[in-house]
C-alpha positions in Angstrom: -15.3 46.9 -100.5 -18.5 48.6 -99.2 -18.7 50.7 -95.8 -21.4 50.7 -93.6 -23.8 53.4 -92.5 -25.5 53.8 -89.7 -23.0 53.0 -87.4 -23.8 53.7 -83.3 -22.3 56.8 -82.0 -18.0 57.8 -81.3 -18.0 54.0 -84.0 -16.1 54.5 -86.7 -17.7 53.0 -90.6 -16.7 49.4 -91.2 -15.1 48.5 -94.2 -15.5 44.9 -95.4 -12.3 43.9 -97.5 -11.6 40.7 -99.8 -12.7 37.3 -98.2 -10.6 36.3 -95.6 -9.6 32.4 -94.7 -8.9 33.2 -90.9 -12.3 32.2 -88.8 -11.9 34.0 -85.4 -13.4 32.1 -82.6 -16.8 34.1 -81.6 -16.6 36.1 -78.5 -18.6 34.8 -75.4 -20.5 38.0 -74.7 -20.5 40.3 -77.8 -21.7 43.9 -78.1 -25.2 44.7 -79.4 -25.0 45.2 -83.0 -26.7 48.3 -85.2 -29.5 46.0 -87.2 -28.3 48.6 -90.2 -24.3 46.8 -90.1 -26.1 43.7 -89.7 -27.8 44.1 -93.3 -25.1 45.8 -94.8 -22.6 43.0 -93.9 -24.9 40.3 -94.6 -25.4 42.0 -98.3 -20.9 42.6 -98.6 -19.5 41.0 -101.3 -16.9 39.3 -98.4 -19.4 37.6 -96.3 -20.9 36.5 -99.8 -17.2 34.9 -100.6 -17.0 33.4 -97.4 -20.1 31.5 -97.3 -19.4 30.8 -101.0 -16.0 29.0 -99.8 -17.8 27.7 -97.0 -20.5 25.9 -99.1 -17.6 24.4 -101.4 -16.3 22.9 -98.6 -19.3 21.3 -97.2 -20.5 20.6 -100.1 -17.2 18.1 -101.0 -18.0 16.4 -97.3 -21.5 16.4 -97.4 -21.4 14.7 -101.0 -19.2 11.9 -99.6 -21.6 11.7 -96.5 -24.7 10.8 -99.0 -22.7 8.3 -101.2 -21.9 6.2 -98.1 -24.2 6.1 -96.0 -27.2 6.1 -97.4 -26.0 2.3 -99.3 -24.8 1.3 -95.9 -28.0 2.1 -93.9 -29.3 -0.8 -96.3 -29.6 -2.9 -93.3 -32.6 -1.3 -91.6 -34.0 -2.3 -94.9 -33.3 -6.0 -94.2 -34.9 -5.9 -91.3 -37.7 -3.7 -91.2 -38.7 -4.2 -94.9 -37.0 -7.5 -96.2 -39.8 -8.3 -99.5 -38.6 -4.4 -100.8 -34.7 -5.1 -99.9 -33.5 -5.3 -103.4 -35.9 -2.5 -104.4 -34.8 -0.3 -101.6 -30.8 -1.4 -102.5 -31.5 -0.1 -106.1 -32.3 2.9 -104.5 -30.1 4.0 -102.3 -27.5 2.9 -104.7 -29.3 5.4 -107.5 -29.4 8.1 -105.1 -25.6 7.6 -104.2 -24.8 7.2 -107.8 -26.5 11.2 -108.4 -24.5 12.1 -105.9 -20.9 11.5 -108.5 -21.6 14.7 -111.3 -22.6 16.8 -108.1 -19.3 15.9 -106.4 -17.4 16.5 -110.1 -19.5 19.7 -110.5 -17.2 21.0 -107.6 -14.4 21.4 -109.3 -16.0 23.3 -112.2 -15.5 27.4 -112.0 -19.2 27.7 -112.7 -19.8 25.6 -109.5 -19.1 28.6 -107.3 -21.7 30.9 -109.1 -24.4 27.9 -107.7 -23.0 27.3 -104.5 -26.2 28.1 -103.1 -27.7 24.6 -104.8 -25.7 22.4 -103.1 -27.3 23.2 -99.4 -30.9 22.2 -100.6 -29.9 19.3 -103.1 -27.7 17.2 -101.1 -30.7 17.1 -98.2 -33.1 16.8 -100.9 -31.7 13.4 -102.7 -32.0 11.4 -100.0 -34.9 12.3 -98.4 -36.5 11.7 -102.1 -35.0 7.9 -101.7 -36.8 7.9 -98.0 -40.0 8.5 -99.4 -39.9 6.1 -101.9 -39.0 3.2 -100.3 -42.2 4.2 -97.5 -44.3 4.8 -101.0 -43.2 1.7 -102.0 -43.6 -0.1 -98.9 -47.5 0.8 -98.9 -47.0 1.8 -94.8 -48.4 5.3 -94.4 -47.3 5.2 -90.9 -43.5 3.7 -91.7 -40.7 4.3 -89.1 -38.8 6.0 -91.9 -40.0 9.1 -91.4 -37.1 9.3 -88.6 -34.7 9.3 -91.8 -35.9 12.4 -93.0 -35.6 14.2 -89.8 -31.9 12.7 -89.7 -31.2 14.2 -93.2 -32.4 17.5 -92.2 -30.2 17.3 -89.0 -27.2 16.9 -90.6 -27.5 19.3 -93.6 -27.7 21.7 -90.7 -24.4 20.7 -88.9 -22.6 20.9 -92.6 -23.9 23.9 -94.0 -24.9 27.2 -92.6 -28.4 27.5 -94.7 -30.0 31.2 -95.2 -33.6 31.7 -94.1 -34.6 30.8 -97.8 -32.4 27.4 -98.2 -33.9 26.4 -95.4 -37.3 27.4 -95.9 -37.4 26.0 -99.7 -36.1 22.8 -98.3 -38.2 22.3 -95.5 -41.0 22.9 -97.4 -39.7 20.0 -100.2 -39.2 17.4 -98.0 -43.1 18.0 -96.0 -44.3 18.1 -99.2 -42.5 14.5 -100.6 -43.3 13.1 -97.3 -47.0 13.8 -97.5 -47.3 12.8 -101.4 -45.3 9.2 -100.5 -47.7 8.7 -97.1 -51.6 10.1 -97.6 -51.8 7.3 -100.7 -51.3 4.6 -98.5 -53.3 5.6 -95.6 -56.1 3.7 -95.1 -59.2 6.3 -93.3 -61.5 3.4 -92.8 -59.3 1.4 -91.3 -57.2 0.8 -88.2 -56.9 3.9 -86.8 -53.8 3.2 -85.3 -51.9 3.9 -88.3 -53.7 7.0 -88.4 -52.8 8.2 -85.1 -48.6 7.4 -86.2 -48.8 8.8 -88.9 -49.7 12.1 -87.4 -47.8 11.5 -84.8 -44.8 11.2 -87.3 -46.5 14.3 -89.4 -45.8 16.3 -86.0 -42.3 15.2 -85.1 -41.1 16.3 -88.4 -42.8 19.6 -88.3 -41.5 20.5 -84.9 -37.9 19.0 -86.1 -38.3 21.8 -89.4 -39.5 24.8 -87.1 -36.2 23.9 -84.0 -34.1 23.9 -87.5 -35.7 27.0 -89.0 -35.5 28.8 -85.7 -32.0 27.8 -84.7 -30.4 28.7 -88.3 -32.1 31.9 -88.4 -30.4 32.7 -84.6 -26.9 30.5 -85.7 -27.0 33.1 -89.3 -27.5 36.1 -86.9 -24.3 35.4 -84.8 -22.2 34.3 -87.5 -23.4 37.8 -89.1 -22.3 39.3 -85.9 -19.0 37.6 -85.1 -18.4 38.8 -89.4 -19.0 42.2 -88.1 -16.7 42.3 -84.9 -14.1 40.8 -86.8 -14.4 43.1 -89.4 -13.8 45.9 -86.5 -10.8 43.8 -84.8 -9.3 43.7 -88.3 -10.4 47.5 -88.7 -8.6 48.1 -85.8 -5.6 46.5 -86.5 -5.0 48.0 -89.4 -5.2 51.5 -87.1 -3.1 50.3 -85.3 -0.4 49.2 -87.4 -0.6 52.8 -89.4 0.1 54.2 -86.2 3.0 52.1 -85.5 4.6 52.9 -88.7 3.6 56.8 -87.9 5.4 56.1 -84.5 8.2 54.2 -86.4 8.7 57.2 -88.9 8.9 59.5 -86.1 11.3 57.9 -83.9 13.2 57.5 -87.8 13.2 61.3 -87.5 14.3 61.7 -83.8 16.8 59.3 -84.3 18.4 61.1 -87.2 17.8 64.8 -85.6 19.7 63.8 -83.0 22.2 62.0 -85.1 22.6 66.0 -86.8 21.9 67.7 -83.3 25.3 65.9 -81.9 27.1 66.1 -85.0 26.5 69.8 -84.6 27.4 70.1 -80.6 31.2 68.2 -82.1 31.7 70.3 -84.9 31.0 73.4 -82.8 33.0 72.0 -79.7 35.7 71.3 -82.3 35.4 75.0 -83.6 35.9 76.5 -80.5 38.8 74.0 -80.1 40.3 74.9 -83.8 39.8 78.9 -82.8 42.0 78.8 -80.2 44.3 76.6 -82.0 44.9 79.2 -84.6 45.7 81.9 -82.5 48.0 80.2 -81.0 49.9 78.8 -83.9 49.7 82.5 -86.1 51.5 84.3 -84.0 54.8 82.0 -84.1 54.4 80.9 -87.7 54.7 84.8 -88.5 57.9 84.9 -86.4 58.8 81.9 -89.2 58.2 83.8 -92.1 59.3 86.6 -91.0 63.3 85.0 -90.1 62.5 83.0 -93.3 62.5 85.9 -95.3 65.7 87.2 -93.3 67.7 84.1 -94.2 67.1 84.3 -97.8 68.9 88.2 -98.0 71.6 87.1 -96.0 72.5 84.0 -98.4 73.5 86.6 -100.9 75.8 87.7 -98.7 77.6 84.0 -98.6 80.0 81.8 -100.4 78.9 80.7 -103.6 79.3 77.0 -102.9 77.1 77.7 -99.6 74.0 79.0 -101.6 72.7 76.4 -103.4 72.2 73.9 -100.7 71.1 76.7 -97.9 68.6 77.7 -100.3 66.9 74.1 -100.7 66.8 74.1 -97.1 65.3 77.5 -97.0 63.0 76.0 -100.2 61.9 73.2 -97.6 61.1 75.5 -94.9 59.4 77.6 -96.7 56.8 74.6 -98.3 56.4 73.4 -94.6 55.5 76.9 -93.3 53.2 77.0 -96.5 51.4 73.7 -95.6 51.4 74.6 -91.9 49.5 77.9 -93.1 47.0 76.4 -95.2 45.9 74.0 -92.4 45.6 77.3 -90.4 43.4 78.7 -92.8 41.6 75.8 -93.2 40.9 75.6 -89.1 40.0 79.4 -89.2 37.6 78.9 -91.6 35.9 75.8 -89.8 35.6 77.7 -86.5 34.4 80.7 -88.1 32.3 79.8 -91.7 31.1 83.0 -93.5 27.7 82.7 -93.4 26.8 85.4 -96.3 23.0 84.6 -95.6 20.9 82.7 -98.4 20.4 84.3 -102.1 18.8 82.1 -105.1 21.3 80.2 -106.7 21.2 78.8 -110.3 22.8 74.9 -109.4 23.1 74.9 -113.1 25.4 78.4 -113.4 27.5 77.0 -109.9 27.8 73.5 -111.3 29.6 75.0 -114.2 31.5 77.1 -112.2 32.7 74.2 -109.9 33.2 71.8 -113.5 35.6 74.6 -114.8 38.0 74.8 -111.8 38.3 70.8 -111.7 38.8 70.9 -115.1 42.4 70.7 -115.2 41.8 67.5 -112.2 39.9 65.5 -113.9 41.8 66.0 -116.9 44.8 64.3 -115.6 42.6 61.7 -114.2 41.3 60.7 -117.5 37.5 60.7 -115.6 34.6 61.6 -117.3 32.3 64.3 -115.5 28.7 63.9 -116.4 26.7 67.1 -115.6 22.5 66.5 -115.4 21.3 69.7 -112.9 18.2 71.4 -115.2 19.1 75.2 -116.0 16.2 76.3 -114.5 17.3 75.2 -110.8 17.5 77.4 -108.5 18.1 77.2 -104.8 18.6 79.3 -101.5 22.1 79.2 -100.4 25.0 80.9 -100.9 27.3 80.3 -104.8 30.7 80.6 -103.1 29.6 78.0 -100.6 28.1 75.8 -103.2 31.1 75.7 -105.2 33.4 74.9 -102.7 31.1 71.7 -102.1 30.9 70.7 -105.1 34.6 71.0 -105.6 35.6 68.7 -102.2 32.9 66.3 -103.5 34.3 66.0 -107.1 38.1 66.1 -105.4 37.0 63.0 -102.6 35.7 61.2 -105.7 38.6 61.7 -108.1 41.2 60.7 -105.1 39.2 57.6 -104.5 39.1 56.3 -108.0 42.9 57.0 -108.5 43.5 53.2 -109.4 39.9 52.5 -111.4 40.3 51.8 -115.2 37.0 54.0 -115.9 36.2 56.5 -113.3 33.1 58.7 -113.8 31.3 61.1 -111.7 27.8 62.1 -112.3 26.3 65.2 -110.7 22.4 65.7 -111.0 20.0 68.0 -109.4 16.0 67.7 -109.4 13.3 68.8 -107.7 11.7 66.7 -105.4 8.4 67.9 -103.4 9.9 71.0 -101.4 13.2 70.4 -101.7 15.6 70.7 -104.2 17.9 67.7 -104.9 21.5 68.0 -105.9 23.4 64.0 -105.7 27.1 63.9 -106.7 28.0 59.9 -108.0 30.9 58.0 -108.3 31.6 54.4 -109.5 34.4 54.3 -106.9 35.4 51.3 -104.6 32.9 52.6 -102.1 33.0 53.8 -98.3 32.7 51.1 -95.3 29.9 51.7 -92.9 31.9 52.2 -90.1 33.6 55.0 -91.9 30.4 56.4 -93.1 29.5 56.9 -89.8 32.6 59.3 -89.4 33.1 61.0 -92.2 31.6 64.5 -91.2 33.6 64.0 -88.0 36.2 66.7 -88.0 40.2 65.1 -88.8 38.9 62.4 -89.8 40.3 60.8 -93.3 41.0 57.5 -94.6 43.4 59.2 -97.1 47.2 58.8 -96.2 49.7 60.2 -94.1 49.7 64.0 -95.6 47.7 63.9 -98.1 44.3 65.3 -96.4 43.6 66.5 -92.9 40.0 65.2 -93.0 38.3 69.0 -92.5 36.7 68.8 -96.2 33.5 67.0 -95.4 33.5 68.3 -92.0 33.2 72.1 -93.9 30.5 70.9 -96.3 28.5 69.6 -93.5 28.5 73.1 -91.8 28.1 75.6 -95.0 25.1 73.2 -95.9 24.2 73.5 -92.3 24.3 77.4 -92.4 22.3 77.4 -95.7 19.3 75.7 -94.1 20.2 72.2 -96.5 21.6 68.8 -95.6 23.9 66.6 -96.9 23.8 62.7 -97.1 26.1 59.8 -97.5 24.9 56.7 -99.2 27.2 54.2 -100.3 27.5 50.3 -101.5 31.3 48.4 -101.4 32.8 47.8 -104.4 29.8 49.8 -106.4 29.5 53.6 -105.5 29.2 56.3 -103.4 26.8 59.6 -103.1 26.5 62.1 -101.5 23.0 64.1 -101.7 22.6 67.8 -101.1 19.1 69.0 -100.2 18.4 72.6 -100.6 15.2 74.8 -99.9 14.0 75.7 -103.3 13.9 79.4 -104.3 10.5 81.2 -105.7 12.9 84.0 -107.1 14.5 83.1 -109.8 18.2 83.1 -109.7 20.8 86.2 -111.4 21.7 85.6 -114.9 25.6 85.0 -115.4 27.7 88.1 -116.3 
């Protein structure tokens, strides 16, 4: 790849990459091009490819051209020189016949390194056969000279030749037309010959300069249409960074909103929950208060009475329990203590977390794989950290109830300005339309009493209020994660006491 210099003013540098298959068609007006690009692109290693596939190609047709035609223009030897016919025949069939190894040749990896041969030997071996046969035929003046011009006609509709092909070739086939046609001129003779065979001397000179002239002006557009597609493509590739910039940022607004109405729900439902709990404390201390009444007075009452009164009183008091619990719980959604942001060793508060589950995933018979570097250290607050690492490990051990191997792996890592903490588990997985809910507040997959679906909703909002984040990510039938990003801390965290 090589960039160009030189480039007109507010232009950006063109970049020429790997040779390309795709041929634009040439615009009908195109800008004026800096001379500088011109001869930087003509020198790039891609134009040199292209015109190196190009020649291949032409090369192939060209080959085939010479081997049949030239043996069937045999005719215009049977009538315009029939004593040389068989002569002639032997020729045209020798030139076809040189034309087989260069045709082979082509498919040799060495034939690309001389691709430049082809344009001037292909021309060359007919026009050699041409002046032969008007050698041969002792006519300094011969009508054949109309064959040469024909063979340097049609080289330059099949390949595009450089200023030197073309010059080296020209100058070859002048030079085997003069050497077959001044021995057989005769000076002291009829000077009619004379007069054609200038007169055919000057038909093929003006053919070579229109031919020189016309590929140098067809090699400076192809050079320019290489250098506006070079831009076009230069462009594009702008313009599709820009789109995936564009696409990335809409990815962001897409998911900041996502977290900006998560955020309006969980506060709506936090007013909500606030005035909830005022409302039901009040009453539920009336409850334990007559509860704790009615368990004095069954002392006072038969003894057959007591035992069953007491279960019922036992019963109340578990409901009141529960019902107190789910308070607490709402209290502390609509009002989370936010204790501000300290460093945090993950490492220390993973341990913490790993010795109050203990006992859980004990009786699960899980295994608890713990991979968070000691020296980790986030801003947030321990308590909070804890208690999400807790639900997390909980959700995951009440989801692999029925599994024959359940394991949960928590690691943590650093990654670019944030610090990663994922917990793992091989568990049957969450569907995406319930991974779109799960931070939604009351809502749980688990059953009838056994979760009131405000676990994630809290872990969304202590993350929330310790400037982190916290991301589902999960596959049916596989796993599920959940990965907590954390601003990483430059103070290192308090040892354990």
């Amino acid at each position: 790849m090589i960039a160009l210099t030189g480039s007109p003013p507010n232009t950006a540098p063109l970049h020429f990459p790997a040779a390309s298959k795709e041929r634009p068609v040439i615009p009908q007006t195109a800008p004026p091009v800096d001379p500088s690009i011109l001869a930087a692109a003509e020198k790039s290693a891609r134009f040199e490819g292209e015109l190196q596939e190009l020649n291949m190609r032409n090369a192939r047709l060209g080959a085939w051209f010479v081997m049949v035609l030239v043996p069937f223009c045999a005719v215009l030897d049977w009538l315009a020189y029939p004593a040389h016919f068989w002569e002639f025949l032997l020729l045209r069939i020798l030139c076809s016949s040189m034309c087989i190894p260069l045709l082979l040749a082509l498919d040799r990896p060495w034939a690309a390194r001389y691709h430049r041969v082809y344009p001037v030997i292909l021309p060359l071996l007919p026009a050699m056969a041409i002046c032969l046969m008007i050698y041969f035929s002792g006519d300094g003046s011969s009508s054949y000279y109309a064959g040469l011009m024909l063979c340097l006609v049609g080289t330059s509709f099949v390949f595009h030749w450089t200023f030197r092909e073309i010059g080296l070739t020209v100058a070859l086939v002048l030079a085997f037309y003069l050497a077959a046609t001044i021995p057989n001129l005769n000076f002291n003779g009829d000077p009619r010959s004379i007069g054609l065979f200038i007169n055919n001397t000057l038909f093929i000179l003006l053919t070579c300069v229109i031919l020189y002239c016309g590929s140098r002006q067809h090699h400076a557009i192809r050079l320019r249409e290489f250098v506006n597609r070079c831009k076009v493509e230069a462009q594009r590739e702008e313009l599709a960074r820009r789109n995936q910039e564009l696409s990335a940022t809409l990815k962001r607004l897409k998911e900041t909103e996502a977290q900006l109405n998560q955020s309006e729900k969980l506060a709506s439902i936090g007013r909500l929950s606030a005035g909830i709990v005022h409302e039901i404390n009040n009453p539920l201390n009336f409850v334990k208060s007559a509860l704790f009444v009615l368990k004095k007075k069954t002392k006072n009452m038969p003894p057959e009475s007591v035992e069953s009164v007491a279960q019922i009183l036992a019963d109340i008091g578990e409901g009141v329990d529960r019902v107190a619990s789910i308070v607490s719980d709402l209290r502390t959604f609509a009002h989370p203590e936010n204790k501000g942001s300290s460093p945090v060793s993950l490492h220390l508060a993973l341990a913490k977390a790993a010795r109050l589950m203990a006992q859980q995933v004990g009786d699960s018979q899980a295994k608890l794989h713990l991979e968070v570097p000691e020296h980790l250290t986030a801003l947030g607050d321990e308590n909070h950290i804890i208690q999400i690492l807790i639900n997390l490990i909980q959700n995951s051990l009440d989801a692999m109830q029925h599994h024959p191997s359940p394991e949960i792996f928590v690691r943590g890592a650093r990654d670019g300005d944030e610090i990663l903490l994922s917990v793992r588990d091989n568990g049957p997985g969450i569907p995406e339309e319930s991974l779109q809910r799960i931070f939604d507040p009351f809502f749980t997959t688990k059953e009838v009493g056994q979760g009131m679906g405000l676990g994630l909703s809290l872990c969304y909002r202590m993350m929330q209020g310790m400037g982190g984040s916290i991301t589902p990510f999960s596959q049916l039938g596989t796993f599920t994660e959940f990965t907590l990003r954390f601003k990483p801390s430059a103070a290192p965290a308090p040892a354990a006491v």
